[in-house]
N, C-alpha and C positions, 0 to 999 in steps of 0.2 A: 525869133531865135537868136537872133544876131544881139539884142538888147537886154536876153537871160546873160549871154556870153559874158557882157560887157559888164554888168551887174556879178556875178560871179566873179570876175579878174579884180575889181574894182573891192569888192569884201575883203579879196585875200589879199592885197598889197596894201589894204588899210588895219588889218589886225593879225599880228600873227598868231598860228597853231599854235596851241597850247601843247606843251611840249613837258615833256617828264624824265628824269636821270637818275636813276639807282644805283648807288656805292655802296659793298657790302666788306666786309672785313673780320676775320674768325679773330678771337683773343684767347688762346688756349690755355688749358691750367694743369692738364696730364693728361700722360698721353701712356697707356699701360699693355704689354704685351709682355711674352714670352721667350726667356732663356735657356738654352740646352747646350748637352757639353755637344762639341764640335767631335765630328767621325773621328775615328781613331785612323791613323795611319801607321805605318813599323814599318821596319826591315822584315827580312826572312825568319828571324826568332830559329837560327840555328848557323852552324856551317855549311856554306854552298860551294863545289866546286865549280873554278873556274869552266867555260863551255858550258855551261846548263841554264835548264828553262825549266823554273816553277810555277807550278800550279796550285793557289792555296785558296781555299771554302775558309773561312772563320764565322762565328754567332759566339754572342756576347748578350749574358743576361747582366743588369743591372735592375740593384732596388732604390731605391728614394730613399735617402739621410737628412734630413736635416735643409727640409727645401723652404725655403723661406723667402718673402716679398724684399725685394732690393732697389731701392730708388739711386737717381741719381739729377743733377740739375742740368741741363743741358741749353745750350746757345743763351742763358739767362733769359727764357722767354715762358719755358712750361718746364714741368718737372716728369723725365721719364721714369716710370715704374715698372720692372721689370720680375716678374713671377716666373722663379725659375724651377726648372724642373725636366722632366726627360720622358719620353718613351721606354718599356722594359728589355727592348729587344734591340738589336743590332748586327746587322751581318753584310758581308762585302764576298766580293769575287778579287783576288786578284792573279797578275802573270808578272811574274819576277825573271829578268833576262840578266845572266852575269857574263861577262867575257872573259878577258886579262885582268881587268881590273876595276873600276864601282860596277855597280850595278844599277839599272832601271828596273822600280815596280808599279805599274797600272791597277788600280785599284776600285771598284765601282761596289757600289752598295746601298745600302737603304736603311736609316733610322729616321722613322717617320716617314719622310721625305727622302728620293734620293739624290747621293753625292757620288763624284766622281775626284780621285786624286790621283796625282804623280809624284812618286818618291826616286829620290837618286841619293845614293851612300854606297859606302865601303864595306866590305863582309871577309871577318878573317876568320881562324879557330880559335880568337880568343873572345871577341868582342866584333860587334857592328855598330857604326852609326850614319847619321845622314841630314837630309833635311825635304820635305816635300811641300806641295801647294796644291789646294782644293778648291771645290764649287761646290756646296752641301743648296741645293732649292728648299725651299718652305714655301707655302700657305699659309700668312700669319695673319691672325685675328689681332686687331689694334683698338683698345677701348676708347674711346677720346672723348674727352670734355672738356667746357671752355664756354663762350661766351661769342654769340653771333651778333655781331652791329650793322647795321641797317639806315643810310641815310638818302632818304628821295627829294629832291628838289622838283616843282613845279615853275614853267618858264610859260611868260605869255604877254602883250602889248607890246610889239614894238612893230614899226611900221618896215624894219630893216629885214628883204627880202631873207638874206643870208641867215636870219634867224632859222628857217627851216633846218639848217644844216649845220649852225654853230652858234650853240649856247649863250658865248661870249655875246651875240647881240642881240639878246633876249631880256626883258625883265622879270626877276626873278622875286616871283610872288610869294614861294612860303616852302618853308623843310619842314618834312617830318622826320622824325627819328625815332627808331626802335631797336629794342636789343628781346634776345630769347637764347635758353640757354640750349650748348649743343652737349648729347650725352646722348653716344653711340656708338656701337661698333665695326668694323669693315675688315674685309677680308682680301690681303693685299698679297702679290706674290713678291717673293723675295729671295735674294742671294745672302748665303754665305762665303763670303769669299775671304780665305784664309791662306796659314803658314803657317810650320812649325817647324822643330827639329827632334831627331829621337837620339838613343842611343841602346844599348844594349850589352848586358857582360856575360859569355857564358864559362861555366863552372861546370863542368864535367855535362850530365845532362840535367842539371839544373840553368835556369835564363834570369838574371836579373835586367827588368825593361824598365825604362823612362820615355816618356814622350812628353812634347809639350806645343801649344796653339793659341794659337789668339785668333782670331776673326771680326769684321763688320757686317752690320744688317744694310742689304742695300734693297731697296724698293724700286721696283719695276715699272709700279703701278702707279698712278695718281687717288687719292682718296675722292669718294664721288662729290662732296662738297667742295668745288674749285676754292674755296676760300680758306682751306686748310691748307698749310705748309707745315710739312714737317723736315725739310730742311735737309740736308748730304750729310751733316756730322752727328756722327753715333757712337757712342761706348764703346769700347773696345772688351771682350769678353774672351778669358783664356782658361784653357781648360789644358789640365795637369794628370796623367796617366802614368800610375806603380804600379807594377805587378813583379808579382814571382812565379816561372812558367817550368814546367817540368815536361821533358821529350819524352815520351814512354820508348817513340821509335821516331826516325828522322819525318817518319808521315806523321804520326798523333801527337799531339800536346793538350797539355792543359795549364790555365795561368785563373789564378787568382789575384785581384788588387782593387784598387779603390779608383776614384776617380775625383777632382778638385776643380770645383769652377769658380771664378773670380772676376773680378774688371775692371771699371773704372764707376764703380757703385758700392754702395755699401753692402755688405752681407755677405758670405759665401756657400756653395753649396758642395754638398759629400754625396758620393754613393758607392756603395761598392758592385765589385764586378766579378762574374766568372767567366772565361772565355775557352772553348774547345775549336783548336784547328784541325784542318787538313791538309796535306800538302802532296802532290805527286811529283816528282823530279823527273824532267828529262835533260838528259845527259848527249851532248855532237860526239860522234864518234871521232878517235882522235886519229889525223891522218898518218 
């Protein structure tokens, strides 16, 4: 037994294991997903008396105008393509608090996806405006294509024990190298995470509104091929809200307008909108 042992020890510190190392590296060429206008946020879309607490339901249909494929070149590595376009539907909860003087509004909702925002502004009887910040989540499908490289080295003869453990004292007998191309999709979770500012003029119980946003796509998730990077910096994509609202009564309205999405890519995208609120007011009793 003792002369298998010795025969054995004597094999392995006269040749080493043959040893193998695989480098892989993605070359990407586009990478293609999805643009939508960012949740609407407002003011109260009327006069609030100071001490009161509203309660507003809104839904908002929109159609598709003019939706069209918009690239843009990013990090000078691949080129993103961006298919923009929306859901028809849209609607939020929110609860609008006014004191003395601005007011807070919390806003939660769902187009597609839901988002959640906080608004803070000023509310007179002539005019309101302000500025808020959002979370819109997504579920984004990501096309990708590109170019997968593949280089394995084979290591083996060298009498240096440490070859076991480092390449470096190994002889390196032959590379292969392969490429195949990658064309696929994945479904990554993602932030909207945005800002904007509104404004609003009322005119008897007529509302002329503006709002406006910008946001980035942030990714949560890793893509399942490790050797994709797509990287922190992303387009920036802003969406532009006009409409003209009519009060029937300080609870009803109705607002018709369009909607404008745009970025840091070619193309822009229209739609138009109609939106019906509700609003219930409660009012502090004044001491």
């Amino acid at each position: 037994m003792s002369r298998l042992l010795c025969l054995a020890l004597a094999l392995l510190l006269a040749s080493c294991a043959s040893l193998e190392e695989t480098r892989r590296h993605a070359e990407l060429d586009t990478v293609e997903t999805k643009a939508s206008p960012a949740p609407e946020f407002r003011g109260a879309g009327t006069y609030v008396e100071n001490s009161s607490i509203v309660l507003e339901g809104h839904v908002t249909y929109r159609n598709e105008l003019n939706a069209e494929r918009a690239r843009e070149k990013k990090q000078e590595d691949y080129k993103l393509i961006y298919d923009l376009g929306n859901t028809p539907v849209e609607g939020a909860f929110s609860v609008l608090f006014k004191g003395e003087g601005p007011f807070i509004k919390i806003t939660a909702g769902a187009d597609y996806f839901p988002f959640v925002g906080l608004v803070l502004g000023a509310n007179t009887k002539h005019f309101e405006a302000g500025g808020f910040i959002f979370d819109h989540f997504w579920d984004r499908t990501y096309r990708i294509r590109g170019t997968l490289y593949e280089e394995t080295s084979y290591y083996s003869g060298s009498t240096d024990f440490n070859c076991l453990w480092n390449n470096g004292a190994c002889t390196l007998d032959s590379v292969d190298k392969s490429q195949k191309d990658l064309d696929y999709e994945e479904y990554l979770m993602t932030h909207h995470y945005g800002l904007g500012v509104f404004a609003s003029v009322f005119l008897g119980d007529f509302v002329l509104e503006y709002s406006g946003s910008f946001y980035t796509v942030k990714i949560t998730e890793d893509p399942e091929v490790e050797e994709v990077k797509l990287g922190n910096k992303w387009p920036l994509v802003t969406t532009q809200r006009f409409s003209l609202g009519y009060n029937f009564t300080p609870n009803y309205s109705l607002r018709l307008g369009g909607i404008h999405v745009a970025g840091d890519f070619d193309g822009t995208y229209w739609a138009l909108s109609a939106d019906f609120t509700y609003r219930f007011f409660l009012r502090k009793k004044k001491k």
